[in-house]
ROVONU-988816 format. One record per atom (N, C-alpha, C): y, x, z; residue in three letters. Coordinates in steps of 0.02 Angstrom, whole numbers, padded with zeros to 5 digits, always signed. Atoms other than C-alpha are relative to their C-alpha. Layout:
# residues N
YXZALA
...
This chain:
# residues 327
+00040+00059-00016UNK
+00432+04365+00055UNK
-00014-00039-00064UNK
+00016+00058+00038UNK
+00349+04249-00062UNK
+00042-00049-00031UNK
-00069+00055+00016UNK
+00447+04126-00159UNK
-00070-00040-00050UNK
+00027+00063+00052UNK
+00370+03961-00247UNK
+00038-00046-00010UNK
-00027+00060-00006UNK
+00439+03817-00334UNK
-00006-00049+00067UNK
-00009+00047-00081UNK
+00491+03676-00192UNK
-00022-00060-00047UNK
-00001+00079+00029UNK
+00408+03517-00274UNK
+00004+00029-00080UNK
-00045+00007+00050UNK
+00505+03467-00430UNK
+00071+00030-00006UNK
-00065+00009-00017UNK
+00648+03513-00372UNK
+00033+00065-00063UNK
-00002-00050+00026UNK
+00658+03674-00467UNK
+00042+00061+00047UNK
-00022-00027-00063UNK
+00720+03763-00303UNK
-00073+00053+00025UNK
+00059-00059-00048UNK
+00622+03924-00247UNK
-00003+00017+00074UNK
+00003-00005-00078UNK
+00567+03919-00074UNK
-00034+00057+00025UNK
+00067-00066-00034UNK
+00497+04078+00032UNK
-00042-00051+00054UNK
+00064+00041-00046UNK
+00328+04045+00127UNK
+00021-00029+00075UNK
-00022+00015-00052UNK
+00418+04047+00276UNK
+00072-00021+00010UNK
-00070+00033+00007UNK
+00595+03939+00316UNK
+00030+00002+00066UNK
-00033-00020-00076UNK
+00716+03963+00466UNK
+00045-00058+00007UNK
-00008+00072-00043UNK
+00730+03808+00575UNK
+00059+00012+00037UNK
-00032-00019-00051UNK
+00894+03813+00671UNK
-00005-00074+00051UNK
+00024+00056-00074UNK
+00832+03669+00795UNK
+00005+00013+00041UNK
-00039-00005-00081UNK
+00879+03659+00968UNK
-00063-00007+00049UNK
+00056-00024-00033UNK
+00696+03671+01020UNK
-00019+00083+00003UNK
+00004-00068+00007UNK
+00697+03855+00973UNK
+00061+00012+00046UNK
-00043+00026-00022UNK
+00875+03840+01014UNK
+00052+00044-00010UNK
-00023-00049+00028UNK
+00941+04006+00940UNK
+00080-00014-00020UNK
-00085+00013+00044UNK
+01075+03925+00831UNK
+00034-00054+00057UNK
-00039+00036-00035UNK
+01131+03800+00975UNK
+00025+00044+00054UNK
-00021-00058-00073UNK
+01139+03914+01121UNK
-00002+00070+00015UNK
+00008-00058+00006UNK
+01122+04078+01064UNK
+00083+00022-00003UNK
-00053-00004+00016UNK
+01275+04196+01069UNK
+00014-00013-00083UNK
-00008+00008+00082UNK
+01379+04206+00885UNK
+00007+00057-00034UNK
-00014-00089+00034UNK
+01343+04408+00876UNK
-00101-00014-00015UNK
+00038-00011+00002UNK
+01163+04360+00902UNK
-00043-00070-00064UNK
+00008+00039+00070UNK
+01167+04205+00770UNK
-00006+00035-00053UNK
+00011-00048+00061UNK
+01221+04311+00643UNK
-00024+00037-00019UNK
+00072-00038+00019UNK
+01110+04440+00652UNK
-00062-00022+00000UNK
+00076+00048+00026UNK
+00969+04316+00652UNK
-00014-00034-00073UNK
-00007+00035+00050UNK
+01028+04231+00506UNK
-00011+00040-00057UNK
-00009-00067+00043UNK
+01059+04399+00426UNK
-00066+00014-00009UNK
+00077-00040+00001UNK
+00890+04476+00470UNK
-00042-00044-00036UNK
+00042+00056+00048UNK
+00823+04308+00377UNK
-00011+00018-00058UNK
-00011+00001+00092UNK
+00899+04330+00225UNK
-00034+00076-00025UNK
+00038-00057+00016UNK
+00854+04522+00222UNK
-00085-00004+00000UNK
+00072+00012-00010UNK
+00680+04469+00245UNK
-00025-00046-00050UNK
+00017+00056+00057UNK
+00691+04349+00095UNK
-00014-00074+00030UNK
+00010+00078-00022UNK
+00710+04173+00192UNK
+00044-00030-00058UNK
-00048+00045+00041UNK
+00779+04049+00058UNK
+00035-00049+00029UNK
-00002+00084-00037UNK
+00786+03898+00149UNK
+00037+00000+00074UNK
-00027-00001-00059UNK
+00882+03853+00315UNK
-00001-00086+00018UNK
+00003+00083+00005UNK
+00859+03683+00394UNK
+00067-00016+00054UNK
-00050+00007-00046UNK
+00991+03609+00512UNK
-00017-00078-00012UNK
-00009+00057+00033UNK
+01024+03434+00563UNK
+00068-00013+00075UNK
-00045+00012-00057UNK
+01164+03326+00669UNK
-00024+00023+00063UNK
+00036+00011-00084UNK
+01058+03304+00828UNK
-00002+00054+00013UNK
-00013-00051-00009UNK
+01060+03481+00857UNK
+00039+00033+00046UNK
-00062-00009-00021UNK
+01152+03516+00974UNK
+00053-00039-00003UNK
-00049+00075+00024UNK
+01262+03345+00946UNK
+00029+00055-00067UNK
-00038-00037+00042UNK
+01323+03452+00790UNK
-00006+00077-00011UNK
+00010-00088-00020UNK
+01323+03647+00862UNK
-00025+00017-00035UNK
+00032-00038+00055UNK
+01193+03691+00748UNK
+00012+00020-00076UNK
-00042-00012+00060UNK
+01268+03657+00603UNK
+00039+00030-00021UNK
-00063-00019-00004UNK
+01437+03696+00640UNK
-00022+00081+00028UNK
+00001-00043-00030UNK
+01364+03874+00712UNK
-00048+00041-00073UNK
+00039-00030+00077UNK
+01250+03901+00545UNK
+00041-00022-00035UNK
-00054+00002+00045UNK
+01402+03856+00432UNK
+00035+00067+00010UNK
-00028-00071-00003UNK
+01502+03999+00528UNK
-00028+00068-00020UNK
+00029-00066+00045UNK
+01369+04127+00488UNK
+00000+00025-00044UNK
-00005-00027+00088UNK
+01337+04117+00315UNK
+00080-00005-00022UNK
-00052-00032+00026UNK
+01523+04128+00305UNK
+00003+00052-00002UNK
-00012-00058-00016UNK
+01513+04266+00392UNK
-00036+00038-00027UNK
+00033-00022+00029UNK
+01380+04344+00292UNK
+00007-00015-00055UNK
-00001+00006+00050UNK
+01439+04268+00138UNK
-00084-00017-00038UNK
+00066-00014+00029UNK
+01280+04223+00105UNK
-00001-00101-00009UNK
+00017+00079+00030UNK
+01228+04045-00018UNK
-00070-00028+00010UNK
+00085+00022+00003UNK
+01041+04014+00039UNK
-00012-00068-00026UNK
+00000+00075+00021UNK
+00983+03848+00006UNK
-00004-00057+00085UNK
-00016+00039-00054UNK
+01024+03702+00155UNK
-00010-00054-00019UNK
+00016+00056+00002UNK
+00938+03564+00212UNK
+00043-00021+00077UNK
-00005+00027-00074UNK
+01009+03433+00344UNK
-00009-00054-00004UNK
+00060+00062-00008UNK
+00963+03257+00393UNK
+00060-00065+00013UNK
-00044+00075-00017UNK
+01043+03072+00441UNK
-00060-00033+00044UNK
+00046+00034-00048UNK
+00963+02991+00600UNK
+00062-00090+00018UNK
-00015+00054-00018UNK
+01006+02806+00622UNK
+00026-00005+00081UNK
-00023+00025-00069UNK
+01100+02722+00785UNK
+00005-00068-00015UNK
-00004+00064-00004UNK
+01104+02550+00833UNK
+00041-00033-00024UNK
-00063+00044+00019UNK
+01263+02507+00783UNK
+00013+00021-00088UNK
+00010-00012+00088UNK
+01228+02575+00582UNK
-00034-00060-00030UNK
+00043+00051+00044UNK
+01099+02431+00548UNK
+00076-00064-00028UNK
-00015+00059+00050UNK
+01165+02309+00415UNK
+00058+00028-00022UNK
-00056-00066+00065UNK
+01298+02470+00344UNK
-00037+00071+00014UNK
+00035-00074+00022UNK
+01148+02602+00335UNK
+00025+00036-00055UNK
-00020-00029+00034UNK
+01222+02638+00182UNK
+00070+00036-00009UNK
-00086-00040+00027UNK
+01404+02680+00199UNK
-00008+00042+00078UNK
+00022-00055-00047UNK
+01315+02753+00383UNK
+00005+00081-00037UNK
+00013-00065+00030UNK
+01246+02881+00279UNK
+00042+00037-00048UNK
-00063-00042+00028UNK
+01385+02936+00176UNK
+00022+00033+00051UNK
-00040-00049-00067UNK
+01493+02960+00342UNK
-00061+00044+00021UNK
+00045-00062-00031UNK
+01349+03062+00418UNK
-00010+00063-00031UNK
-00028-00057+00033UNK
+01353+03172+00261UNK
+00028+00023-00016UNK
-00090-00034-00013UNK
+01542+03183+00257UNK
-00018+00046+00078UNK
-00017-00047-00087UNK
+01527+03244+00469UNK
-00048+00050-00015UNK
+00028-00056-00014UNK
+01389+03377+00422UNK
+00041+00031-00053UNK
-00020-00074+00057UNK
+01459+03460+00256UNK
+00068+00028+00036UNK
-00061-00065-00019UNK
+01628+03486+00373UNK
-00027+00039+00057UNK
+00030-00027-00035UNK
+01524+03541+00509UNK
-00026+00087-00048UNK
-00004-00056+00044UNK
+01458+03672+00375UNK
+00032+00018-00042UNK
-00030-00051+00048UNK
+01590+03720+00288UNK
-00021-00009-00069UNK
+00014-00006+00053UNK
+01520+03665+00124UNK
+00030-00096-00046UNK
+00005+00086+00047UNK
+01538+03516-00010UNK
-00049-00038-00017UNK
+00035+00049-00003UNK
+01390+03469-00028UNK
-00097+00046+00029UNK
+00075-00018-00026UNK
+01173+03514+00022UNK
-00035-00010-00039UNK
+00044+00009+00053UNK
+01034+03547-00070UNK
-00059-00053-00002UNK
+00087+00043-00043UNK
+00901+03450+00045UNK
+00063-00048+00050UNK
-00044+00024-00058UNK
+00980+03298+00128UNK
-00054-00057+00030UNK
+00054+00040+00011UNK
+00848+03193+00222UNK
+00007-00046+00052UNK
+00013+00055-00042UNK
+00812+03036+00313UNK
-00034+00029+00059UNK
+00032-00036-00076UNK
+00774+03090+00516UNK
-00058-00060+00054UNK
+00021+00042-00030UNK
+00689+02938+00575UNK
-00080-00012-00024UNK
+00081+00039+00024UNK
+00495+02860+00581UNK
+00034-00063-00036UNK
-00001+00066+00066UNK
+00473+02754+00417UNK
-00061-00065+00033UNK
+00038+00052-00024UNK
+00385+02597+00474UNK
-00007-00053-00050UNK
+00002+00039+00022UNK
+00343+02453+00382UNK
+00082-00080+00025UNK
-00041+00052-00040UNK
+00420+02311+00496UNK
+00072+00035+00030UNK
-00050+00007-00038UNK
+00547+02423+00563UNK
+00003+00017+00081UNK
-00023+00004-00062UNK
+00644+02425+00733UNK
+00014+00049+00080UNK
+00003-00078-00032UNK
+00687+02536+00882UNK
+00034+00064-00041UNK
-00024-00061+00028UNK
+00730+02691+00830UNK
-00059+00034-00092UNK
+00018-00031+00070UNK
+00642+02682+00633UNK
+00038-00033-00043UNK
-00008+00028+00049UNK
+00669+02646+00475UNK
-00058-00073-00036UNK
+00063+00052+00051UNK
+00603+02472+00403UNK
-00005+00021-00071UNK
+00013+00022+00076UNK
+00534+02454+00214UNK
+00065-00027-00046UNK
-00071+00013+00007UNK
+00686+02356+00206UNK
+00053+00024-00019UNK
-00055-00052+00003UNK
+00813+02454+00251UNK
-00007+00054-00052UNK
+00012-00070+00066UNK
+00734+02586+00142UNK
+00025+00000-00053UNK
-00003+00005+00057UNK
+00714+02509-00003UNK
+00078-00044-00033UNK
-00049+00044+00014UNK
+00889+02402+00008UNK
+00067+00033+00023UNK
-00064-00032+00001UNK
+01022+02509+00067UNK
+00011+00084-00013UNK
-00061-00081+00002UNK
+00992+02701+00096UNK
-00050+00028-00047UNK
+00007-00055+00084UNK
+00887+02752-00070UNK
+00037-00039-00033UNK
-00075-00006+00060UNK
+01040+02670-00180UNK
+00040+00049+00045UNK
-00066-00052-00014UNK
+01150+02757-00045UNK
-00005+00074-00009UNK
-00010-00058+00017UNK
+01062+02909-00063UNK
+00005+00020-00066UNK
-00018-00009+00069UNK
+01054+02904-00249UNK
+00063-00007-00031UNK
-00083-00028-00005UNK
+01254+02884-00243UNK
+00010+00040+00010UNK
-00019-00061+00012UNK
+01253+03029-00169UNK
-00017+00044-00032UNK
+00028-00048+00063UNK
+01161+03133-00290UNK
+00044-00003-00056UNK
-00047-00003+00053UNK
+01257+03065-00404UNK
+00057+00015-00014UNK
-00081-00057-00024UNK
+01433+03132-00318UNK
-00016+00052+00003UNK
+00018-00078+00014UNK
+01327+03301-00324UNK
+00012+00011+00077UNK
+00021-00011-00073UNK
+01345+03295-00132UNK
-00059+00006+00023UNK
+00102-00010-00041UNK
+01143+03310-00105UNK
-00009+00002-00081UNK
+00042+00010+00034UNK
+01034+03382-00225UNK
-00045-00022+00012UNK
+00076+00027-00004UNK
+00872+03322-00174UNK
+00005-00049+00065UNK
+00009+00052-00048UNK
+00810+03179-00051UNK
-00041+00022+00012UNK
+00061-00002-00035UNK
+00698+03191+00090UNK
-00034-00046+00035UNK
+00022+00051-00029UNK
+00597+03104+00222UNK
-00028+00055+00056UNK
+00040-00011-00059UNK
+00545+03165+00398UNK
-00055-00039+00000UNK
+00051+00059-00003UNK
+00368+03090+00396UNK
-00036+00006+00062UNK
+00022+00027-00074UNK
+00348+03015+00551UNK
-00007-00066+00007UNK
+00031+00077+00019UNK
+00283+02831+00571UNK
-00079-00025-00023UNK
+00059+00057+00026UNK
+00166+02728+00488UNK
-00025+00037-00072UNK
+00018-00038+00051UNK
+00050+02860+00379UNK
-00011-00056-00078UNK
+00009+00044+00079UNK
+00010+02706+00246UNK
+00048-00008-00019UNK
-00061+00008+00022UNK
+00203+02670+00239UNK
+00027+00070-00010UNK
+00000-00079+00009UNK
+00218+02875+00237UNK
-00014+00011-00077UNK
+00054-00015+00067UNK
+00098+02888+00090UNK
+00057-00036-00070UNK
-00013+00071+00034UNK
+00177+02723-00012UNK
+00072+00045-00015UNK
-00068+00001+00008UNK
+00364+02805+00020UNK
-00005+00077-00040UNK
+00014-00071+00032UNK
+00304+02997-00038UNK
-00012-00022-00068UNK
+00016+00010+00096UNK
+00220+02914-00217UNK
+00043-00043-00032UNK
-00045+00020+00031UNK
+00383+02818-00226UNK
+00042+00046-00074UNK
-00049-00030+00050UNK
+00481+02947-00336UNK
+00057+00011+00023UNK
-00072+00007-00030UNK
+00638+02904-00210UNK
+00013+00077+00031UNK
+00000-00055-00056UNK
+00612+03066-00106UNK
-00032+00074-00051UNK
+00038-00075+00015UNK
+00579+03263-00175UNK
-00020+00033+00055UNK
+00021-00044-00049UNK
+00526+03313+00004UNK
-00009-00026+00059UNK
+00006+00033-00055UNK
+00460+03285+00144UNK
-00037+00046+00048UNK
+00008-00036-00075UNK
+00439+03360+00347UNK
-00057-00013+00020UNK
+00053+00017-00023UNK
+00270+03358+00383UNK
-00019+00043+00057UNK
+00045-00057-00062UNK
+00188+03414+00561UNK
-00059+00014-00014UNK
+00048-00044+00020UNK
+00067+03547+00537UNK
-00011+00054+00029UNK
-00019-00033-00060UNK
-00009+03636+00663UNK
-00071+00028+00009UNK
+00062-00025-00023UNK
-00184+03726+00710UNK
-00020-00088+00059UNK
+00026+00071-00030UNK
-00169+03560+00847UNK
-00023-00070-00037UNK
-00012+00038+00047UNK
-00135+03439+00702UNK
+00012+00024-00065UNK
+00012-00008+00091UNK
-00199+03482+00521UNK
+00002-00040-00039UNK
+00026+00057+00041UNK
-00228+03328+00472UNK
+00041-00023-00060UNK
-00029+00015+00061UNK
-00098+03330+00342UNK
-00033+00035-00065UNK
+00049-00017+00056UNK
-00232+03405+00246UNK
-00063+00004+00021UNK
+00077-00016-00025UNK
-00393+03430+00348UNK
+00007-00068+00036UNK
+00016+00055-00044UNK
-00486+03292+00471UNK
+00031+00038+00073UNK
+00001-00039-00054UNK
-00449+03343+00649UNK
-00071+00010+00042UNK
+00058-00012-00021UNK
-00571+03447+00751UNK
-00024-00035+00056UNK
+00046+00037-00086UNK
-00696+03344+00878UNK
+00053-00001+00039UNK
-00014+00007-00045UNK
-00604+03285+01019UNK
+00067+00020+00006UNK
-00073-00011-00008UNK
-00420+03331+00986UNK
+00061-00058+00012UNK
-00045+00063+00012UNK
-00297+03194+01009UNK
+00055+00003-00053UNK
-00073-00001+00042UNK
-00143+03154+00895UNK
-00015-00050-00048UNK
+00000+00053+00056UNK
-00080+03061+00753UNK
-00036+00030-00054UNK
+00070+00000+00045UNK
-00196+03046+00608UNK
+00064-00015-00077UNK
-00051-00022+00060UNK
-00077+03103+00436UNK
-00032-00008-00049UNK
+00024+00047+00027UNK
-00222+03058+00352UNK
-00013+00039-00090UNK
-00013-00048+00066UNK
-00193+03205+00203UNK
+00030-00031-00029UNK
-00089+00010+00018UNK
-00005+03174+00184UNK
+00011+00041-00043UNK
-00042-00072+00033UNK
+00031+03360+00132UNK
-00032+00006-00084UNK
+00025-00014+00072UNK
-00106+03349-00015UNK
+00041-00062-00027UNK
-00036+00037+00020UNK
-00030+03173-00048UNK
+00063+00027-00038UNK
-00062-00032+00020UNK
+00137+03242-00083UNK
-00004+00045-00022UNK
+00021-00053+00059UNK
+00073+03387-00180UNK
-00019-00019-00043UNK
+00031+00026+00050UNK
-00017+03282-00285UNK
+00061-00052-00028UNK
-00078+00027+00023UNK
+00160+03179-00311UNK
+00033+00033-00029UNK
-00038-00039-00007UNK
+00254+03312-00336UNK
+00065+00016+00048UNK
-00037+00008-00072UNK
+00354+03307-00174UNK
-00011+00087+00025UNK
+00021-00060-00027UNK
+00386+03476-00101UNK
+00011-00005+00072UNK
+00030+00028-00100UNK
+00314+03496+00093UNK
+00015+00057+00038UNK
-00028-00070-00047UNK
+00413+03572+00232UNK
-00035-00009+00079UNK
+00048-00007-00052UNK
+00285+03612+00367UNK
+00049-00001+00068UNK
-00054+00001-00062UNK
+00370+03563+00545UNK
-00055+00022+00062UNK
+00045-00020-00071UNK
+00311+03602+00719UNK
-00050+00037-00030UNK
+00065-00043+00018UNK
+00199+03754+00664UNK
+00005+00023+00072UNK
+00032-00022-00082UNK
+00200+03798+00850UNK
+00001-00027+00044UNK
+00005+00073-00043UNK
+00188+03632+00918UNK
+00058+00016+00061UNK
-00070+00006-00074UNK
+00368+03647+01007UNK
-00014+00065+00011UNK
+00000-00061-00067UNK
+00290+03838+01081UNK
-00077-00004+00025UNK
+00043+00004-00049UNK
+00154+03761+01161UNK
-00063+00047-00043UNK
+00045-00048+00042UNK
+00049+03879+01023UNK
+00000+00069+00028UNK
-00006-00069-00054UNK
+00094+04006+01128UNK
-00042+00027+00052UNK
+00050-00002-00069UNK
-00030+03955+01253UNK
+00039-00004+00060UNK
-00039+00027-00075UNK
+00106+03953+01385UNK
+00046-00046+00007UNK
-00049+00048-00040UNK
+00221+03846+01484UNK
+00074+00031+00022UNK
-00069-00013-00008UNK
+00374+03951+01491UNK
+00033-00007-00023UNK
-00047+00003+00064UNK
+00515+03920+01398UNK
+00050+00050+00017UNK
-00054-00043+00004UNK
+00629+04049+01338UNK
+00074-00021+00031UNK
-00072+00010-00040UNK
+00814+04050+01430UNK
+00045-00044-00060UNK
-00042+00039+00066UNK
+00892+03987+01254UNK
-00036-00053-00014UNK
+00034+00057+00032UNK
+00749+03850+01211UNK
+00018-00053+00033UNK
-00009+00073-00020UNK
+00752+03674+01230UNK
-00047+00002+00075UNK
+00030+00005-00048UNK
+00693+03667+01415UNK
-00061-00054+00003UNK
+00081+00064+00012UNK
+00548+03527+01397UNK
+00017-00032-00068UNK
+00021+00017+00081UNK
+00481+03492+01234UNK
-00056-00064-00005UNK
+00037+00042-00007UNK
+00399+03328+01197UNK
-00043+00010-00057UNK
+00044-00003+00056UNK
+00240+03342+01069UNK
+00010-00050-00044UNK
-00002+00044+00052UNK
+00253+03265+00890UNK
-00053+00021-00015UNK
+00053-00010+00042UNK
+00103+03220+00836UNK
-00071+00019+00018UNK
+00017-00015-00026UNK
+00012+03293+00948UNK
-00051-00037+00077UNK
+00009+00041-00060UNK
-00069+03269+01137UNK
+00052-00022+00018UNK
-00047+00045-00044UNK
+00029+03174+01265UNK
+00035+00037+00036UNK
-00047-00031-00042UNK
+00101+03317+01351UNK
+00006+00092-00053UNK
-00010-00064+00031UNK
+00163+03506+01308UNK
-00057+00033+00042UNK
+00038-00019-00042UNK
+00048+03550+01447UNK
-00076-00007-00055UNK
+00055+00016+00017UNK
-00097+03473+01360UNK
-00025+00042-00073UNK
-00010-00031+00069UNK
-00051+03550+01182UNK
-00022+00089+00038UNK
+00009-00055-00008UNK
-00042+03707+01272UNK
-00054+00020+00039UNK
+00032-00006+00002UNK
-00192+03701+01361UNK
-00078+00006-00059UNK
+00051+00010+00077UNK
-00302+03659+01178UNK
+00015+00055-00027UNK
-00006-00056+00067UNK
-00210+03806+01105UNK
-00033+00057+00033UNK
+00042-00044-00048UNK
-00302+03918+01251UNK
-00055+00002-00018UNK
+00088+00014+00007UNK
-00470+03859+01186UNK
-00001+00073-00083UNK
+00008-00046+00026UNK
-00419+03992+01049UNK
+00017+00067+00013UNK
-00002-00057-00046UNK
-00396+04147+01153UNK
-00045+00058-00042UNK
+00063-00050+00018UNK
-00558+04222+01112UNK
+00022+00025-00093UNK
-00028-00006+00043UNK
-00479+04247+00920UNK
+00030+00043+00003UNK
-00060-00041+00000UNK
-00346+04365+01003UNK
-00046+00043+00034UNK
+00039-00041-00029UNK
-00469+04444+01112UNK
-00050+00031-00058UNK
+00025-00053+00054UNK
-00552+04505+00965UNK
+00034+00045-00074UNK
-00028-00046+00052UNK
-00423+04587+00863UNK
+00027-00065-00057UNK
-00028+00071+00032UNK
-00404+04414+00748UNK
+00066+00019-00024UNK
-00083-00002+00008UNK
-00221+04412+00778UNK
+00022+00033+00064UNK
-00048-00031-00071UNK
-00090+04499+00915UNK
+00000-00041+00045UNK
-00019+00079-00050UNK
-00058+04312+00988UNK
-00030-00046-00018UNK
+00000+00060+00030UNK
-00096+04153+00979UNK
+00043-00010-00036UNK
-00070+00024+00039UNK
+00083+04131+00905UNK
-00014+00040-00055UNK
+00016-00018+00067UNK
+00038+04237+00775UNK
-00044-00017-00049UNK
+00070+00040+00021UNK
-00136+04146+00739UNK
+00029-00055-00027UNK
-00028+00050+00015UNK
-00027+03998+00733UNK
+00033+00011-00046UNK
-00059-00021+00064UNK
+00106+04060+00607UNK
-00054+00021-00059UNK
+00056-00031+00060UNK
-00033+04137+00493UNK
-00033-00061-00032UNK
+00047+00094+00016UNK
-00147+03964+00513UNK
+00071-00049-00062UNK
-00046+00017+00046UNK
+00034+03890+00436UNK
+00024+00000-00077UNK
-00031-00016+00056UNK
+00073+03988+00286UNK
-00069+00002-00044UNK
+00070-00020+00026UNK
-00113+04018+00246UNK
-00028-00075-00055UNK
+00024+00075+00053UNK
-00164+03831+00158UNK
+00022+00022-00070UNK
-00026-00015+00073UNK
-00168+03877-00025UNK
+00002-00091-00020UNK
+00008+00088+00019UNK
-00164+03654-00035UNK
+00057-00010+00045UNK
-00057+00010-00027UNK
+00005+03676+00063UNK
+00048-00016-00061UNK
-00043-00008+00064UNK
+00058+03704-00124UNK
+00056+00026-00003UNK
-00078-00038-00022UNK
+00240+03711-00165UNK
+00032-00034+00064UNK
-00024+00041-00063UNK
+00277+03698+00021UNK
+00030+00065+00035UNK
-00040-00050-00050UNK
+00377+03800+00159UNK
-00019-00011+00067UNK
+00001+00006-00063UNK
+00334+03818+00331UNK
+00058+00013+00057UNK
-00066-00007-00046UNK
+00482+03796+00457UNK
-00018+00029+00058UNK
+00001-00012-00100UNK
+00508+03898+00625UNK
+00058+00014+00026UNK
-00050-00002-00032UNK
+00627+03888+00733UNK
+00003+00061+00049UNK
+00006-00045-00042UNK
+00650+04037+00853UNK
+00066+00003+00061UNK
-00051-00004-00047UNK
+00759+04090+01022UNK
+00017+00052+00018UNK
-00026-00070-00005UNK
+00776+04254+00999UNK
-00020+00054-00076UNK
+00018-00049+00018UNK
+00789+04403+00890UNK
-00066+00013-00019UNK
+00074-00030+00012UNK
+00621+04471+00915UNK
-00059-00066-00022UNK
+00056+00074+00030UNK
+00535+04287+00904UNK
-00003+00008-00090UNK
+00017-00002+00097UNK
+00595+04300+00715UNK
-00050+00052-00018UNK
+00036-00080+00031UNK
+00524+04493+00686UNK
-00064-00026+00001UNK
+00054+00008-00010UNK
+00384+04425+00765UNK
-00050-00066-00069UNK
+00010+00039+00033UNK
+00374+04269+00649UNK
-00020+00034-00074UNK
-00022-00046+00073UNK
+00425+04387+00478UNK
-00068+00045-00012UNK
+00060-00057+00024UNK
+00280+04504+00508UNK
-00075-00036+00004UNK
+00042+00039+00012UNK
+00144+04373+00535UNK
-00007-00033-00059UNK
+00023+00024+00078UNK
+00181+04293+00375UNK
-00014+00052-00034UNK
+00032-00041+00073UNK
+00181+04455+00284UNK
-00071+00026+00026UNK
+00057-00022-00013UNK
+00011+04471+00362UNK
-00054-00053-00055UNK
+00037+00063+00059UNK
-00048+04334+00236UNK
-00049-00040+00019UNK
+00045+00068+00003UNK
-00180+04215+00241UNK
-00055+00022+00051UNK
+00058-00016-00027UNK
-00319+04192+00376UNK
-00064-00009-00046UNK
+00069+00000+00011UNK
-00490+04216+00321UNK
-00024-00068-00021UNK
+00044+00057-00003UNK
-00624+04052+00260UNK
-00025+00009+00077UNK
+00031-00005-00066UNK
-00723+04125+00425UNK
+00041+00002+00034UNK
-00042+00049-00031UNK
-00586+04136+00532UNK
+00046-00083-00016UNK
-00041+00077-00014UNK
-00517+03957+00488UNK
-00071-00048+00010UNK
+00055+00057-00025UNK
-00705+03892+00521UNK
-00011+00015+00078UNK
+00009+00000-00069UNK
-00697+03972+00698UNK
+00031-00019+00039UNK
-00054+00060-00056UNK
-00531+03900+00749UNK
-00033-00074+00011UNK
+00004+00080-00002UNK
-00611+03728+00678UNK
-00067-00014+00055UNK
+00061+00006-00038UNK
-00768+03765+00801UNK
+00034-00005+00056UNK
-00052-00005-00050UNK
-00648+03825+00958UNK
+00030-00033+00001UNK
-00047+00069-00022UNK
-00547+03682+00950UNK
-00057-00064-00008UNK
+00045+00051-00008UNK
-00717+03562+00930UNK
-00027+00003+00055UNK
+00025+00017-00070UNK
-00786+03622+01094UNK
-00005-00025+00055UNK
């Protein structure tokens, strides 16, 4: 697989990165004969990258992708995250230490290469984000403590929130990376969106942060599944998936991703899910970026592994998706 610088970071990322999220749900609820050979079949396939975070499974994920790469002996590179609770405001900062003390024993390690902020950045704040505030006054010194204990190489940012406070926190310098949703539903972290789609408006985030030097880890490339075109969820996945970024329902996501059918009906791609994974890795203005997928089985990965090495869609197919999703 492919490998590019990540950013600045000087960290080589493959095109494609293995999500153990609890929407796929592989690493939470999968057995631990069928973890490891997922994790395994990664690395043989050239995955660098592995993401994990608490919420996961309250922990499981972590603590279930720590056991692997023991068990495989294997050092990839690991990202995981820090999501705020109500009772952290006004010690966000010594929050976030403890949260990256409870994951590195969760994994088995001393310290992460990618450690990132899980919350919408907001200006004002409140609910379940991060204010400006808080940002700029407790957890970039706290995370820059930790860099400096060599517990986290790099800082991130889930960018979710307020795209002008998005933009503002990416050309800070505080952060080498950041989670952007990116999706055939939602391009807009580099394209406009097509006629009549709903979602949040990213506003060309991903070129933003390329043009920073920020390296960009593509999230929801199959909008939860619903890229699938169907409504079933696998026996291991997260049973209902709420859209980031997206329409208002999984239903609705997965009806829009139907409007590209005719794509598969002509040879295009095998699936939609494969159209989708291709549409992902394909942006040569993704730059140095990684596309994350999460999977719930075995064959979901194979299936994932051989779509990327199918490489890049077409200029003409990526002007017929942008027609089929304008209709």
């Amino acid at each position: 697989m492919d490998l590019q610088e990540f950013g600045r970071t000087g960290m080589r990322f493959s095109r494609l990165s293995y999500g153990a999220g609890a929407v796929g749900g592989l690493m939470v609820r999968g057995s631990e004969a069928e973890r490891e050979a997922s994790i395994g079949r990664a690395l043989d396939a050239g995955v660098t990258y592995f993401d994990t975070a608490p919420a996961y499974g309250s922990g499981l994920s972590e603590t279930h992708l720590g056991q692997a790469l023991r068990a495989l002996k294997a050092t990839p590179f690991i990202g995981t995250k820090y999501r705020i609770a109500p009772e952290h405001r006004g010690r966000l900062g010594a929050a976030l230490a403890e949260g990256l003390e409870a994951s590195l024993t969760r994994l088995g390690r001393d310290s992460v290469d990618l450690f990132q902020l899980h919350d919408p950045l907001t200006e004002a704040g409140g609910g379940n984000s991060i204010s400006r505030a808080e940002l700029e006054g407790e957890l970039i010194p706290a995370m820059a403590k930790l860099r400096e204990q060599g517990k986290v190489r790099f800082a991130g940012i889930t960018a979710l929130g307020e795209t002008a406070e998005l933009k503002r926190v990416v050309s800070s310098g505080a952060f080498q990376s950041a989670q952007v949703p990116f999706n055939l539903l939602n391009p807009t972290g580099l394209w406009p969106f097509p006629k009549g789609l709903p979602g949040h408006d990213f506003a060309g985030l991903i070129s933003h942060a390329v043009q920073n030097g920020v390296g960009v880890i593509a999230i929801r490339i199959l909008a939860g599944g619903a890229l699938s075109g169907g409504v079933e969820r696998h026996p291991v996945a997260m049973p209902k998936v709420a859209p980031i970024g997206s329409a208002a329902s999984y239903e609705a996501d997965a009806a829009a991703a139907r409007r590209l059918l005719p794509l598969v009906q002509e040879g295009v791609a095998g699936s939609l899910a494969e159209l989708a994974l291709r549409f992902a890795v394909s942006p040569g203005e993704l730059g140095s970026g990684t596309a994350l997928i999460g999977t719930a089985s075995q064959d979901e990965l194979e299936q994932a592994i051989a779509a990327a090495g199918k490489g890049p869609l077409s200029q003409e197919v990526m002007d017929r998706i942008h027609a089929l999703l304008s209709a």
